[in-house]
N, C-alpha and C positions, 0 to 999 in steps of 0.2 A: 140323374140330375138334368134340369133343362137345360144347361149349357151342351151334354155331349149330346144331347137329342137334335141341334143346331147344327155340329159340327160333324156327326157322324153322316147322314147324307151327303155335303157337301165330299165331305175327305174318299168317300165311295166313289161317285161321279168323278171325281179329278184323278182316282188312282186307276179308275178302268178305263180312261181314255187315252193319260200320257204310258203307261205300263202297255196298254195294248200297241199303241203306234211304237214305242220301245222294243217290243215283239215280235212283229209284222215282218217275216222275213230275214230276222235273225235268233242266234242264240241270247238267253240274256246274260252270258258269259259274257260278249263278245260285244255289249250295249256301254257308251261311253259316259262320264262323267256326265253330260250334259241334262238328259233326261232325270235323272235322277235328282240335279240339281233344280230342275223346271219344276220338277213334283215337289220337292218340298216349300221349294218359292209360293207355288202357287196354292198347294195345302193352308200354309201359313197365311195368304191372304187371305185366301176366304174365312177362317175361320174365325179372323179379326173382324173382318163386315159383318162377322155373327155378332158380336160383342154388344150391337145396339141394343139387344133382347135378353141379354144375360140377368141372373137372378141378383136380387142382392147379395151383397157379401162377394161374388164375384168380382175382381177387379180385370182380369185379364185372362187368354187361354193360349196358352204353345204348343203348338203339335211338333213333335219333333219326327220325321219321318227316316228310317234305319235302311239299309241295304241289304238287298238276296245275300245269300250266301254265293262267294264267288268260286265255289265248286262245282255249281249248278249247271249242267249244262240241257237246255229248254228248248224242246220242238218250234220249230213257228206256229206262230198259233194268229186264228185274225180274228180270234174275239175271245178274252179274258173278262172273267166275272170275279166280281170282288165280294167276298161275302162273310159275316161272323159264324166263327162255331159254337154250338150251343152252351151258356153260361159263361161266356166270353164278357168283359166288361170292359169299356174304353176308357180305363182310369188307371193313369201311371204310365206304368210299365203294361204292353200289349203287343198283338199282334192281329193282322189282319189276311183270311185267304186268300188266295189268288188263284183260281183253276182255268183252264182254258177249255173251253166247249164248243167252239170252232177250229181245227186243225188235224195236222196226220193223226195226231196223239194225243189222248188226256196227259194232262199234266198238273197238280195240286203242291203248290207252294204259299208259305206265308213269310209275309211282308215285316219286321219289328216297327211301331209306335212307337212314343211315348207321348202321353198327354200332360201336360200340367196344367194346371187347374190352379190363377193365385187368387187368394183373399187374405183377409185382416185376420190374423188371429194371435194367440198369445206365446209369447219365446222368452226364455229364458234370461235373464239380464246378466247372471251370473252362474258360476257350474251350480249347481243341487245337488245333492246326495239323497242314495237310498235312502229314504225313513225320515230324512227330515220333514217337519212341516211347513206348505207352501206360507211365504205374507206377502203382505202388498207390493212388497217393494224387491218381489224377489222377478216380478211377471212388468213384461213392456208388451207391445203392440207393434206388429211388425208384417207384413206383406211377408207370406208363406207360401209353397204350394202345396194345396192343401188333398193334390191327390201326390204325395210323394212318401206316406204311407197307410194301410190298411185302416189304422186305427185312427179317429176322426179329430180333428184341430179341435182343440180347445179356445173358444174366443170371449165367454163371459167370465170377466172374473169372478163372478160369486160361487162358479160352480168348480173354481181351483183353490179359492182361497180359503186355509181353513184344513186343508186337506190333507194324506202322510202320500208320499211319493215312492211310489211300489218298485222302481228305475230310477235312474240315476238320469239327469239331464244337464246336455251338454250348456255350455254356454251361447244364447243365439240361436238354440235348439228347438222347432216347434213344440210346444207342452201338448202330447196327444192321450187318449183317455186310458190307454193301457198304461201311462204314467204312474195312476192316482189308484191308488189302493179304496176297493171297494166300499163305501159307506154303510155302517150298521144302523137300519133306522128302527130296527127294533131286534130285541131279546126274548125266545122263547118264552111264556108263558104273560107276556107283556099286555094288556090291554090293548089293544088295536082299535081305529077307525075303519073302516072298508066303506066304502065307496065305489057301487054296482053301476058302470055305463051303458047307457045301449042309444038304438039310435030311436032320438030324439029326449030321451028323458034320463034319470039317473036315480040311486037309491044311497041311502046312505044306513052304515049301522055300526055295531061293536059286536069284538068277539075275542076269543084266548087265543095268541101265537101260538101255533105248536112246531114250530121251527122259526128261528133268526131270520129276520128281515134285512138279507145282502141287498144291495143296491145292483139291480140288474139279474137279481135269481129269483124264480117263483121263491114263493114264500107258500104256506097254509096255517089258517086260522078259524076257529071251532067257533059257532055264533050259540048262544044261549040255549036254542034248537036241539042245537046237536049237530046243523049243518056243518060240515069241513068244506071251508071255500078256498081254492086259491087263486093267487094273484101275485102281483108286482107290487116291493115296496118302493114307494113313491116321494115317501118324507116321516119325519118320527111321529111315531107310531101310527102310520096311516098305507093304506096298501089300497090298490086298484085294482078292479078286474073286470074284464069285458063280456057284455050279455051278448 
């Protein structure tokens, strides 16, 4: 997301200079409340001066910055580098390295995050149960954070209402998409549309299901040919697939 592309340099920058001067000549056992409180103060600004440039839908972002572990005990080091590990993602729940490459000693420790991430999306007005189906008046509009879990906020109504509820949700509860039981937009042996993208142009044709069109699972479909094509279904009876 653009928003942590803004905030991820800055929180870098500000944790390898107050963490190193924090460092410099002591343990970080032995490092006092005050540092600690400077970094997150100072995380938290900047990452609000990010805010001019955030995406739509973005209302606001919090970095919440966590503490070493206080069993630690850490060489002097006079220069710490801050850096992510591979498939590391700065949404949520996180963590950030810390290794030192100036001192007696290597030393590699990691830092706890948490990001939140709020925007407008849709919550529960009242408890829901498994299985029931969503209506209008069951969904309000409420400022979420919308990285506080894996599975993605739901913010349009058209794409809840209507729907059977795979989890139970709470009252006040983000509606996220692992909520909503998959949509069947088509039945094996169903007539289908297909619709071939690529880039710059598209093709369009019919052809026979030969498996269920789950919302979210390839699908394949036999065109007149003989071709077996597959794809994404997309809407009833209609599936997508990329050239």
């Amino acid at each position: 997301m653009e928003t942590l592309g803004l905030v991820l340099p800055l929180l870098m920058r500000v944790l390898a200079a107050i963490v190193a001067a924090a460092a410099m000549g002591a343990h970080a056992s032995d490092a006092g409340p005050g540092p600690e409180s400077s970094l997150e103060q100072q995380v938290r600004q900047l990452a609000l001066a990010g805010t001019r440039n955030l995406p739509a839908g973005v209302s606001r972002v919090d970095i919440q910055v966590g503490q070493l572990d206080p069993r630690l005990h850490l060489a002097p080091c006079q220069r710490i580098e801050p850096y992510l590990s591979p498939g590391t993602r700065l949404w949520g729940r996180s963590r950030i390295g810390l290794r030192c490459t100036q001192g007696p000693s290597a030393w590699n420790v990691f830092l706890p995050v948490t990001i939140k991430i709020y925007g407008r999306a849709l919550v529960a007005a009242a408890p829901l149960a498994a299985g029931s189906v969503v209506g209008p008046s069951d969904l309000i509009q409420a400022e979420v954070d919308l990285a506080e879990d894996p599975s993605s906020a739901v913010s349009d109504e058209q794409l809840a209402v209507g729907r059977t509820l795979a989890r139970a949700v709470n009252a006040g509860q983000s509606l996220r998409q692992m909520h909503l039981k998959p949509r069947l937009w088509f039945a094996a042996g169903e007539t289908v549309k297909v619709l071939a993208l690529g880039t710059g142009f598209s093709a369009a044709g019919e052809g026979q299901a030969l498996t269920p069109g789950v919302e979210g699972q390839p699908a394949r479909v036999r065109t007149e040919s003989g071709r077996v094509l597959t794809g994404l279904p997309v809407g009833e009876r209609r599936m997508e697939m990329a050239l």
